[in-house]
N, C-alpha and C positions, 0 to 999 in steps of 0.2 A: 252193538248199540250201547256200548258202556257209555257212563260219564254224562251226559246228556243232562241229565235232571241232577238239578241242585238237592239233592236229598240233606244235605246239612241243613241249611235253610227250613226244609220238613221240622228235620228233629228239633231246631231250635225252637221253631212254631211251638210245636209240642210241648216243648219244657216251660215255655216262659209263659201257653197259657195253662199250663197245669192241664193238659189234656191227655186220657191215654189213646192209644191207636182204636180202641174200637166205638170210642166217644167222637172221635175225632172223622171216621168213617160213617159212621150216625150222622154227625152234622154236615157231610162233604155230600153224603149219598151215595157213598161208592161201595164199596165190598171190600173187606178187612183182606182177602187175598188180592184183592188188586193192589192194596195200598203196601200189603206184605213183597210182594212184585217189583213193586217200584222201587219199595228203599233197598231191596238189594237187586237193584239195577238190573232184574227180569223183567223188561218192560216193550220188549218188541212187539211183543203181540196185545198188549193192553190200549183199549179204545180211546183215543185220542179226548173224548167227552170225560174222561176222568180227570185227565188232565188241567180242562178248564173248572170243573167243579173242585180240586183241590186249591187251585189260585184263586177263583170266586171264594171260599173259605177261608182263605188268609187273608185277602183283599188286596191281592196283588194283579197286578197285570199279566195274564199266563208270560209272557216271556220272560219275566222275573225269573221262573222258575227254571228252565234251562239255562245251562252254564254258557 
């Protein structure tokens, strides 16, 4: 299930609001391992509800964030 998630997109979030990852999982509500999962595309088994709370956080529409 490579490829899937725009993880570039993440990292740019990140950079350009000056957030680091466990600031950024604070304000998502998720778990620093799940978000650790994701960006290196371990994300098969991660629950689908993380996914809309990291695009609720960017203020994207979840499908933004798949490729």
């Amino acid at each position: 299930m490579k490829g899937y998630i725009n993880t570039n997109l993440i990292k740019t979030y990140l950079s350009k609001n000056n957030l680091s990852k466990t600031k950024f999982c604070k304000l998502s509500k998720i778990t620093l391992h799940s978000f650790n999962n994701i960006i290196s595309e371990r994300y098969s088994n991660t629950n689908i509800e993380v996914f809309f709370r990291i695009a609720r956080q960017m203020n994207l529409p979840i499908y933004k964030i798949f490729e």
